[in-house]
C-alpha positions as CSV (number, residue, x, y, z in Angstrom):
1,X,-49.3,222.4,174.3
2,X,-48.9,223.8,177.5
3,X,-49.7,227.8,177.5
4,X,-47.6,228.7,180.7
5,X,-44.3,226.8,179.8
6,X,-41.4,229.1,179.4
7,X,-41.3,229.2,175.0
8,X,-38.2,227.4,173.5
9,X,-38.0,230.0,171.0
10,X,-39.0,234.2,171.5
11,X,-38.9,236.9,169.3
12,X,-39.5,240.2,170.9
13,X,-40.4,243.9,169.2
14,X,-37.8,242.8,166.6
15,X,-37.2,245.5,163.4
16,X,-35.5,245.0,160.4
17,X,-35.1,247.7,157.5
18,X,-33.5,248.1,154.3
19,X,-32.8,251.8,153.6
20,X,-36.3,253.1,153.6
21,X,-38.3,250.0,153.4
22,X,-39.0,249.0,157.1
23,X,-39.5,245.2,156.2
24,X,-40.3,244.1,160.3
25,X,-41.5,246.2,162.6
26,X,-42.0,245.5,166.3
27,X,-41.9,241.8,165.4
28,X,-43.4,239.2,168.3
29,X,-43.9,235.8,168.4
30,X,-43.0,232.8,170.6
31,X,-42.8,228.9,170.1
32,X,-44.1,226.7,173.1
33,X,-43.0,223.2,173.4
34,X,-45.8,220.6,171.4
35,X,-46.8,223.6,169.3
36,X,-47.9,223.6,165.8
37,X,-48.3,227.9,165.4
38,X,-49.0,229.2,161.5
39,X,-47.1,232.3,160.5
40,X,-49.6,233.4,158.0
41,X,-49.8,237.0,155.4
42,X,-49.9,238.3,152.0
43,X,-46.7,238.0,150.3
44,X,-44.3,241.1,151.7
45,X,-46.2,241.4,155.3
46,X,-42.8,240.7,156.6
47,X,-42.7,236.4,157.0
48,X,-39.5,235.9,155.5
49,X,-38.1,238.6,157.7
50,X,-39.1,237.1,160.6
51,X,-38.3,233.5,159.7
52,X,-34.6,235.0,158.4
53,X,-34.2,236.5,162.2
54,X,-35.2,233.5,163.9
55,X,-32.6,231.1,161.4
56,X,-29.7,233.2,162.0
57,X,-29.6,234.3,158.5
58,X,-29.9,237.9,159.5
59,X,-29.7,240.1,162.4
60,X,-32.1,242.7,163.6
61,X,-32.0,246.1,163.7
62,X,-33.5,246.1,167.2
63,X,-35.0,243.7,169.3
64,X,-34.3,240.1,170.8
65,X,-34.0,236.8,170.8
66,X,-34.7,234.5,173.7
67,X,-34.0,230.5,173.7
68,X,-35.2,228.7,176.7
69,X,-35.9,231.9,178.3
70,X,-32.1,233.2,177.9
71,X,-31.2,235.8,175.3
72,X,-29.2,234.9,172.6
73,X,-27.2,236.3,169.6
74,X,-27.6,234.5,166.4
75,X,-24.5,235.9,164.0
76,X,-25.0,232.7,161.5
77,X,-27.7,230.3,160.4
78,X,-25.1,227.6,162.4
79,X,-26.2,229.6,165.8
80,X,-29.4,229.2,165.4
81,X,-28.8,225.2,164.5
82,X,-26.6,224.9,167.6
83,X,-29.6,225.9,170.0
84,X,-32.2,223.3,167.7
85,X,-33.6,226.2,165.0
86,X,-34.4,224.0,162.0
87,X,-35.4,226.1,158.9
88,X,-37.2,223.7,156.5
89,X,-37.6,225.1,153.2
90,X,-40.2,224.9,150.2
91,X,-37.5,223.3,147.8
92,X,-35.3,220.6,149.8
93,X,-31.1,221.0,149.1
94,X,-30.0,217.9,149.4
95,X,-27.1,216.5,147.2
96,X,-29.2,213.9,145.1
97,X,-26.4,211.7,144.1
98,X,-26.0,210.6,147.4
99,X,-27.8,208.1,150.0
100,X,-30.6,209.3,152.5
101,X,-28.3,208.6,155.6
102,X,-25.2,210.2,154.2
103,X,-27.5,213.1,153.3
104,X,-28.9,213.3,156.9
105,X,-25.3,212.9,158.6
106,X,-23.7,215.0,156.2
107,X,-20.3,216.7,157.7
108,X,-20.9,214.7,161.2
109,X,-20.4,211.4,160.0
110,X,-19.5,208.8,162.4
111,X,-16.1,207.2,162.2
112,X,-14.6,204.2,162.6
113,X,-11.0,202.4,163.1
114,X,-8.2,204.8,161.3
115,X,-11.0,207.4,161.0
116,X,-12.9,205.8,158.4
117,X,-16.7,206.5,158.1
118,X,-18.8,203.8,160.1
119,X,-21.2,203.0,157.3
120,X,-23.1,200.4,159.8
121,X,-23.4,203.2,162.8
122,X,-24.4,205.4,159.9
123,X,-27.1,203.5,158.9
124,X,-29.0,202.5,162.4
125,X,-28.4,206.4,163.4
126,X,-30.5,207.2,160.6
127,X,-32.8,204.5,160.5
128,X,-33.8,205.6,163.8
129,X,-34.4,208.8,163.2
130,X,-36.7,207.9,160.3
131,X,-38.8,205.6,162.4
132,X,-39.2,207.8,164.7
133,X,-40.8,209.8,162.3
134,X,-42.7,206.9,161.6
135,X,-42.0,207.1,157.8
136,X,-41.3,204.0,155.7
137,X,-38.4,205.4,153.8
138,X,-34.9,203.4,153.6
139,X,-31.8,205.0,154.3
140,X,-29.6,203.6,152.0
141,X,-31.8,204.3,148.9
142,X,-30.2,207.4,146.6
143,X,-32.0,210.6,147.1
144,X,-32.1,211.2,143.5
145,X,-35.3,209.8,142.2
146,X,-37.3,210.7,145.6
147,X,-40.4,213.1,145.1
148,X,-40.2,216.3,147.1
149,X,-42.5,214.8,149.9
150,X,-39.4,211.8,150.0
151,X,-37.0,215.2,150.5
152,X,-38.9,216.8,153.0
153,X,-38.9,214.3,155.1
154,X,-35.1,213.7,154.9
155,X,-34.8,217.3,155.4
156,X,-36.6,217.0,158.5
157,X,-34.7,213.8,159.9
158,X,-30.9,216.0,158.9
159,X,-33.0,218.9,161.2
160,X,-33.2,216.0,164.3
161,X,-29.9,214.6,163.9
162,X,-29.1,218.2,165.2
163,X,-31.4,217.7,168.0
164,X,-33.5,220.5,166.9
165,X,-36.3,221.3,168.8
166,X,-38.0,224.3,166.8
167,X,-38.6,223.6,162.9
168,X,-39.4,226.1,160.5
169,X,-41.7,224.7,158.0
170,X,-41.9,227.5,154.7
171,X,-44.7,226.6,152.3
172,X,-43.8,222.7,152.8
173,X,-47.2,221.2,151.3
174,X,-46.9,223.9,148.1
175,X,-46.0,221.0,145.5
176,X,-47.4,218.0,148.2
177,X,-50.3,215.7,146.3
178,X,-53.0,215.2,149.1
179,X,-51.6,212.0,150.3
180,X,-48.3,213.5,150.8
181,X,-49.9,215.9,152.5
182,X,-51.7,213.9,154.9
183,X,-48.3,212.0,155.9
184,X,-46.4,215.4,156.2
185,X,-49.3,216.4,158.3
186,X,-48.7,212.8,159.9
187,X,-45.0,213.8,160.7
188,X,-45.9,217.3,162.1
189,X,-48.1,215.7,164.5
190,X,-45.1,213.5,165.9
191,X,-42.7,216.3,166.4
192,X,-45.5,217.9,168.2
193,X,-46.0,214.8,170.0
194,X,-42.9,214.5,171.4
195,X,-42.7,218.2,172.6
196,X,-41.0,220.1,169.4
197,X,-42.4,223.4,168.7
198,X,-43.2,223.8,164.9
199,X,-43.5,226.9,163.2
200,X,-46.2,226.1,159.7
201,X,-45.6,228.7,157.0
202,X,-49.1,228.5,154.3
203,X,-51.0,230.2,152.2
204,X,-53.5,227.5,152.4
205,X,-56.0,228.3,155.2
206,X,-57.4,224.8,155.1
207,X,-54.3,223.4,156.1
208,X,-53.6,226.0,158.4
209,X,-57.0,225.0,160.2
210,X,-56.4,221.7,159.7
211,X,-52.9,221.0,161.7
212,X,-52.1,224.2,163.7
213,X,-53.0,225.1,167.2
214,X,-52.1,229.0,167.2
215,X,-51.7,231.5,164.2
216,X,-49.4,234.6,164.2
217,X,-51.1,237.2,161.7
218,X,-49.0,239.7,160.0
219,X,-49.7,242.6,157.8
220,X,-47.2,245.4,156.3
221,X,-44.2,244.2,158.6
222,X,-45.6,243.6,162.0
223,X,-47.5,241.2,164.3
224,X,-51.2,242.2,164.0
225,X,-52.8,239.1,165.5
226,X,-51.9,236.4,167.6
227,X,-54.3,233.9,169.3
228,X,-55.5,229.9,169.5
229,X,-56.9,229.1,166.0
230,X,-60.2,228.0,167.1
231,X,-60.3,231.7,168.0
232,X,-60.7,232.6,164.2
233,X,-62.9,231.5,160.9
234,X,-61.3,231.3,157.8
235,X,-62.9,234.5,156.8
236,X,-61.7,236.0,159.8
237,X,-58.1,235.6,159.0
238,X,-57.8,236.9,155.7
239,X,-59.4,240.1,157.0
240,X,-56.6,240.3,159.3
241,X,-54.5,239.1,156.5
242,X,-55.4,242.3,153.9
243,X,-56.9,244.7,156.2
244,X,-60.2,244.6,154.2
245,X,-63.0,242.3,153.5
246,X,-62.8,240.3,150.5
247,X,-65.7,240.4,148.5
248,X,-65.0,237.3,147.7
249,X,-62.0,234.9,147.3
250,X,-63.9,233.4,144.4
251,X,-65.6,236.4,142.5
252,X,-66.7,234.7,139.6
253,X,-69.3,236.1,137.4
254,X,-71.6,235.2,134.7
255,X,-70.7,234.8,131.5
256,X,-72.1,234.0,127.8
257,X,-70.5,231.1,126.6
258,X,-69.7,231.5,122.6
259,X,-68.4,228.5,120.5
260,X,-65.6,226.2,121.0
261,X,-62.1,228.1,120.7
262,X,-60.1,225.2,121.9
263,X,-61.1,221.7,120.2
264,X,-58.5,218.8,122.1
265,X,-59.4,215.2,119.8
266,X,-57.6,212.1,121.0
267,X,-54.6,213.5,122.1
268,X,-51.7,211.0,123.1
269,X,-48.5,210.6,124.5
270,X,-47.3,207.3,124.9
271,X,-46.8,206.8,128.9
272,X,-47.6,209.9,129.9
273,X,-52.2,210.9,128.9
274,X,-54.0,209.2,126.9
275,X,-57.0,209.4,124.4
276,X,-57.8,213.0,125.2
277,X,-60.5,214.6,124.4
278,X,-62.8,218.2,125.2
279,X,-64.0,221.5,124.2
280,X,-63.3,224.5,126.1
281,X,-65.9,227.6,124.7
282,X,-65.6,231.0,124.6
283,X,-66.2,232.9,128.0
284,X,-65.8,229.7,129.7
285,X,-64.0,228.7,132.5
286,X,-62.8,224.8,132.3
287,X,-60.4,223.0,135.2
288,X,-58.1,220.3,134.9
289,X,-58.6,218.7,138.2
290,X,-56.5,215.6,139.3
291,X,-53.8,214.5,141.9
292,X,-50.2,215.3,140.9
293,X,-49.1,212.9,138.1
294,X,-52.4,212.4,136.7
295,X,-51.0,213.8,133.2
296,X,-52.9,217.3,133.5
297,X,-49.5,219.8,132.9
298,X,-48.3,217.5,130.4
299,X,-51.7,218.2,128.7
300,X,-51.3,221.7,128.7
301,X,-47.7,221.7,127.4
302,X,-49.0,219.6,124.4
303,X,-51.7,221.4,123.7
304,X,-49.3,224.8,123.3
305,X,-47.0,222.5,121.4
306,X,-43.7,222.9,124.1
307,X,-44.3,218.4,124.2
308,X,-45.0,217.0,120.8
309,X,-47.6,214.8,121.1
310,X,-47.8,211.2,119.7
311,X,-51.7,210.8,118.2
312,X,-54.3,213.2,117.9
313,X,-54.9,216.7,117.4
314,X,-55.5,220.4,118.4
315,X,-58.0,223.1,116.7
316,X,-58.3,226.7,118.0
317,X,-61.3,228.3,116.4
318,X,-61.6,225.5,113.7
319,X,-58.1,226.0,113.0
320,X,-55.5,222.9,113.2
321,X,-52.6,223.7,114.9
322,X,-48.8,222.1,113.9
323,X,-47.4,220.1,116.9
324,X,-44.8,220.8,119.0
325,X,-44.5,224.5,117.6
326,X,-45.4,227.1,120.9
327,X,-44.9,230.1,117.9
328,X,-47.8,228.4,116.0
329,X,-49.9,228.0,119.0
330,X,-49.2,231.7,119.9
331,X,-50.1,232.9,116.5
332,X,-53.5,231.0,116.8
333,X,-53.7,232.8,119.9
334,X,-53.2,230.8,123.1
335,X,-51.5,231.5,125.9
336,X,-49.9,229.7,128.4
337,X,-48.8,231.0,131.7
338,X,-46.8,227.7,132.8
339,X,-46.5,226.1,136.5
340,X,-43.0,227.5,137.8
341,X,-43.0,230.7,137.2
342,X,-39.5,231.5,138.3
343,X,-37.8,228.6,135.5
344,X,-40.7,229.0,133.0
345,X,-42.3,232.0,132.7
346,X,-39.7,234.9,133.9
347,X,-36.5,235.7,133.0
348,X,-35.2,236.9,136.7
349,X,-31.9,239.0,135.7
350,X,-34.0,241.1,133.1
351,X,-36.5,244.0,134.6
352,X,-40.2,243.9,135.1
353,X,-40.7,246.0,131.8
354,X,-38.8,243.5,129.5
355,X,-40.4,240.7,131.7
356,X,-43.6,242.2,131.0
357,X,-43.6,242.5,127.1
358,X,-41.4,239.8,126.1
359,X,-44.3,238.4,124.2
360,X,-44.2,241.6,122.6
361,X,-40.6,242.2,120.9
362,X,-41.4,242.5,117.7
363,X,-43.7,245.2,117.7
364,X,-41.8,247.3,119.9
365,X,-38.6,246.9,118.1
366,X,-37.9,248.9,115.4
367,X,-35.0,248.5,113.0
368,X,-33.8,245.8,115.1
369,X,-33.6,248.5,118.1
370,X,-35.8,248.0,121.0
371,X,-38.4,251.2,121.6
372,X,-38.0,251.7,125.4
373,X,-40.6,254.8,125.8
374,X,-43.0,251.7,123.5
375,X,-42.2,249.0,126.2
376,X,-42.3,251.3,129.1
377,X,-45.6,252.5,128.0
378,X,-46.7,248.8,127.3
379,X,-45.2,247.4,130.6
380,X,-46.7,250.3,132.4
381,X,-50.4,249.9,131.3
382,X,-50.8,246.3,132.1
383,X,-48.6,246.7,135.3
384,X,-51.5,249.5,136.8
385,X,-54.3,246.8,134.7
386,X,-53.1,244.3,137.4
387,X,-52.2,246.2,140.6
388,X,-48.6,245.7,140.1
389,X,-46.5,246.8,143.0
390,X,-43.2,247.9,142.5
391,X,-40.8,250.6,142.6
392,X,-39.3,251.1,139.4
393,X,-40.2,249.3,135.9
394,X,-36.2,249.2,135.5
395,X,-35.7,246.7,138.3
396,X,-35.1,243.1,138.1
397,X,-38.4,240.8,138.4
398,X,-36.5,239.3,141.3
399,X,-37.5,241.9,143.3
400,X,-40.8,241.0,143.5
401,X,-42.5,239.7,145.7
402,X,-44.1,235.9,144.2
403,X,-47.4,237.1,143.8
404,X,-46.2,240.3,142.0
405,X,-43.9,237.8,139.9
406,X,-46.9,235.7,138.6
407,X,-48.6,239.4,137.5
408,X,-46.2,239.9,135.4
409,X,-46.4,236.6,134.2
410,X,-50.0,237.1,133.2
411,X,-49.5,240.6,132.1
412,X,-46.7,238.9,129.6
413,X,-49.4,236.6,127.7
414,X,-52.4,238.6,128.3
415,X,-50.7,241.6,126.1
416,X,-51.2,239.1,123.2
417,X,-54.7,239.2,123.5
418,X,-55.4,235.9,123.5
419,X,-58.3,234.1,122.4
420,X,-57.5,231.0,124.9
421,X,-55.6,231.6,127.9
422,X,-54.1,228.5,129.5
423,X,-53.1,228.7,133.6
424,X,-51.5,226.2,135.2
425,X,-51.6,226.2,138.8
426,X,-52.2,229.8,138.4
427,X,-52.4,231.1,142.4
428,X,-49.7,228.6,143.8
429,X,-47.8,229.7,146.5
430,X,-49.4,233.5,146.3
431,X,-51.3,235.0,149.1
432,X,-54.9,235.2,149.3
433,X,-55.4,239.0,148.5
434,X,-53.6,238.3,145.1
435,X,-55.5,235.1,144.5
436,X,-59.0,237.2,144.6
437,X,-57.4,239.8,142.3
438,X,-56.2,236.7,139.9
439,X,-59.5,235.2,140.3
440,X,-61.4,238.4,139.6
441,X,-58.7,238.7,136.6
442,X,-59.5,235.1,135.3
443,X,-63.5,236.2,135.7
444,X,-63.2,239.6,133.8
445,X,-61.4,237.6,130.9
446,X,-64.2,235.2,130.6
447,X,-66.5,237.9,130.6
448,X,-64.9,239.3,127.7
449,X,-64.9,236.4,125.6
450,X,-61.5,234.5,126.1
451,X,-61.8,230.5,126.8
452,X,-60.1,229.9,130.1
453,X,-58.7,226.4,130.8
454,X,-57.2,226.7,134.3
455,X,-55.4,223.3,136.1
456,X,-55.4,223.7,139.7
457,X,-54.5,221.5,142.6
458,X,-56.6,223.2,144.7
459,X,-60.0,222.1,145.5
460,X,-61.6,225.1,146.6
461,X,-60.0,227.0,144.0
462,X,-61.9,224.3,141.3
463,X,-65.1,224.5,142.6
464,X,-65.3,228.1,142.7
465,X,-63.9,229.2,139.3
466,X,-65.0,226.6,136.9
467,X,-68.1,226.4,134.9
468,X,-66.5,222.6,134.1
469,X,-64.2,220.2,135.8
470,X,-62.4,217.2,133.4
471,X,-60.8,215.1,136.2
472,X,-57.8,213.2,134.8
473,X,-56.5,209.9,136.8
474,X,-53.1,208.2,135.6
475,X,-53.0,210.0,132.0
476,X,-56.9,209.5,131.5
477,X,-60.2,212.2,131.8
478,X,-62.1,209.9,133.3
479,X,-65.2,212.6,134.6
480,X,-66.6,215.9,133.4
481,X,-68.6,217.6,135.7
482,X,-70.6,220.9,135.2
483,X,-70.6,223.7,138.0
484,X,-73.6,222.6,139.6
485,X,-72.7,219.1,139.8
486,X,-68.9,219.4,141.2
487,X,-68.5,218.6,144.7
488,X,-65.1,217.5,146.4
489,X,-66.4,214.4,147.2
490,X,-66.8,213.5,143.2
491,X,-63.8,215.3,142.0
492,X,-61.8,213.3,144.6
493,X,-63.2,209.8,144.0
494,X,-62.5,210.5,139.8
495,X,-59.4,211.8,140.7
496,X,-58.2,208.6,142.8
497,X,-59.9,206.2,140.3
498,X,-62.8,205.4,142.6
499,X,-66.3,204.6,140.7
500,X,-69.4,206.0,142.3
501,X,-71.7,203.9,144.1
């Protein structure tokens, strides 16, 4: 990167508000040529804002925006495209019944005699593109079927047929395995290569340190740090981040571990885990480590009885539980705050306080009439339990922000008082202030006597809140490791299938 070149994309003292909520104020950043810059903050500091200015999608209040050095006016999200803004989002939007290459040249296909599309020009255009990325993915093979690293990757070759130069990258590695991230990572380092500037979106710092040259720190709607990233420690930047000191991102405490509450023997499900088998105890903290695929969600949903299982069984405090019935399981009293929490665990047209004691209904309805002052009340105490912001109880869970989202997620199941609490990938895609306060949460529980069983992606996240790992490779738990003995470099080589030398 070179410091004094003019930037190919500048943001200066930009504000956006809506009504009273000032979402971006005096917003600053610029994108040199061979760049890689994170745009890191808690959820609400104002990112989106700022990446919705820079794609066109909406205009600022005050402030400008300079391309090459020359200001411009972006009215649409096609603007910014036509100068080389690419925004690359967490979900891909491609259409999945058709071919990579028509995906990529979709609207500008090349045409032929009597203006008929040029399938063969098609192809090498996009073939090219794709080895320039140097990814071995075919361009005729249908997008449906492709994981969501596959899609990312055609998103960003559609972004270079535009000749973009500047690509917005929003949480890309959020449901990335660690291969996929590595090759993502891989593809980054070729834009940069061949002077693109990229913008990297993450709320996962070791990523951030791992592939980005400068970092662009924002807290409550404006730019409060900006420098190289070898200017920072980790610890650094979430200070900046929450404008406090964490105590720490892991705050997990000591607890007495009681007797088993869950009891998981042989459970099967042809082609998908295998033969499974563990305790999780009272005031204990167990993770379901593994790459993606390895079988661990599908685990989970079994064992609350949403996917029947095929052999085995499942015991909560001696107690068999039916299979494939989630009322049973509830009754027995586990909980299960599931992976997508926007699909799975909220209803988004229905406000936070329904959201928030849906689990709930029938003690707060009365005569087949739901008690609002009861909900309120209900939805009310776990929301200030939790550090819930919002503005009003009335208001959609949309709203939210995606950290505030999974609290009322977990203040949904956790008004069951449950004796087992199941999370899966319980800080996905949250900031790093709300992970401590989810961690803390997870920690208090265990205190108290509820049986955690937590599956998490994230490494760090393993190590520092289990009191036991179960690794799972292709269906299988093929280690258990206790708290002392966990280390990445074991979970990683049981998670990849890798024996110990």
């Amino acid at each position: 990167m070179n410091d004094r070149a003019v930037p190919l994309l500048e943001l200066r003292d930009a504000s956006k508000s809506y009504g009273a909520v000032r979402a971006l104020r005096h917003g600053n950043i610029s994108l040199r040529p061979g760049e890689v810059r994170a745009l890191v903050g808690e959820n609400g500091a104002g990112k989106s804002t700022l990446v919705k200015v820079l794609g066109g999608v909406i205009r600022p209040d005050d402030g400008d925006i300079l391309v090459d050095g020359q200001e411009k006016i972006f009215h649409s999200p096609v603007d910014a495209r036509n100068v080389g803004v690419a925004v690359i989002y967490q979900e891909p939007t491609l259409f999945p019944d058709l071919s990579v290459a028509e995906n990529v040249v979709m609207g500008r296909h090349p045409l032929g005699a009597l203006r008929r599309i040029d399938r063969g020009a098609m192809q090498s255009e996009v073939e090219r593109l794709l080895d320039r990325l140097g990814v071995g993915l075919s361009a005729e093979r249908p997008v449906r079927g492709l994981s969501i690293a596959d899609q990312q990757i055609v998103e960003i070759a559609k972004a270079l047929s535009f000749d973009a130069r500047i690509l917005i990258m929003d949480e890309p590695t959020a449901a990335l395995s660690g291969p996929e991230v590595e090759r993502l990572f891989g593809v980054v380092r070729t834009l940069r290569d061949h002077g693109a500037a990229v913008l990297f979106i993450s709320h996962r710092l070791d990523e951030v340190f791992a592939i980005c040259d400068t970092v662009t720190v924002m807290r409550d709607g404006a730019v409060v740090h900006d420098a190289p990233i070898d200017e920072l420690t980790p610890d650094e930047m979430v200070k900046r981040m929450v404008g406090r000191d964490l105590s720490a991102l892991f705050p997990k405490q000591e607890a007495q571990i009681g007797p088993p509450v869950l009891a998981v023997e042989r459970l099967t499900r042809e082609g998908v885990f295998f033969d499974v088998s563990f305790e999780v105890r009272a005031g204990e903290i167990v993770a379901l480590a593994g790459l993606v695929g390895a079988g661990r969600s599908e685990v989970a949903r079994a064992i609350f009885g949403i996917d029947r299982s095929d052999a085995g069984h499942v015991e909560v405090s001696g107690q068999r539980i039916p299979v494939g019935r989630p009322l049973a399981a509830m009754r027995a009293g586990i909980a299960f705050v599931p992976e997508d929490r926007r699909l799975q665990g909220l209803v988004m047209d229905l406000s936070i306080a329904r959201n928030a004691t849906l689990t709930r209904m029938r003690a707060l309805t009365r005569l087949g009439l739901i008690r609002a002052g009861a909900e309120n009340r209900l939805a009310r105490e776990w929301a200030e339990r939790l550090n819930l912001r919002f503005h009003r109880l009335e208001d959609p869970v949309a709203f939210l922000s995606g950290g505030n989202q999974q609290k009322v997620v977990l203040a949904k199941w956790l008004a069951t008082e449950p004796k087992l609490l199941i999370l899966d990938e319980p800080t996905r895609g949250i900031d790093v202030g709300t992970k401590s306060e989810v961690h803390r949460l997870m920690s208090e529980l265990a205190g108290s006597g509820v049986a955690v069983l937590m599956i998490s992606s994230e490494l760090p996240e393993v190590l520092g809140m289990a009191d036991r790992v179960l690794v799972m490779h292709e269906g299988r738990v093929t280690q258990e490791l206790n708290r002392d003995d966990a280390n990445e470099e074991r979970v990683i080589r049981a998670a990849t299938g890798v024996q110990a030398a």
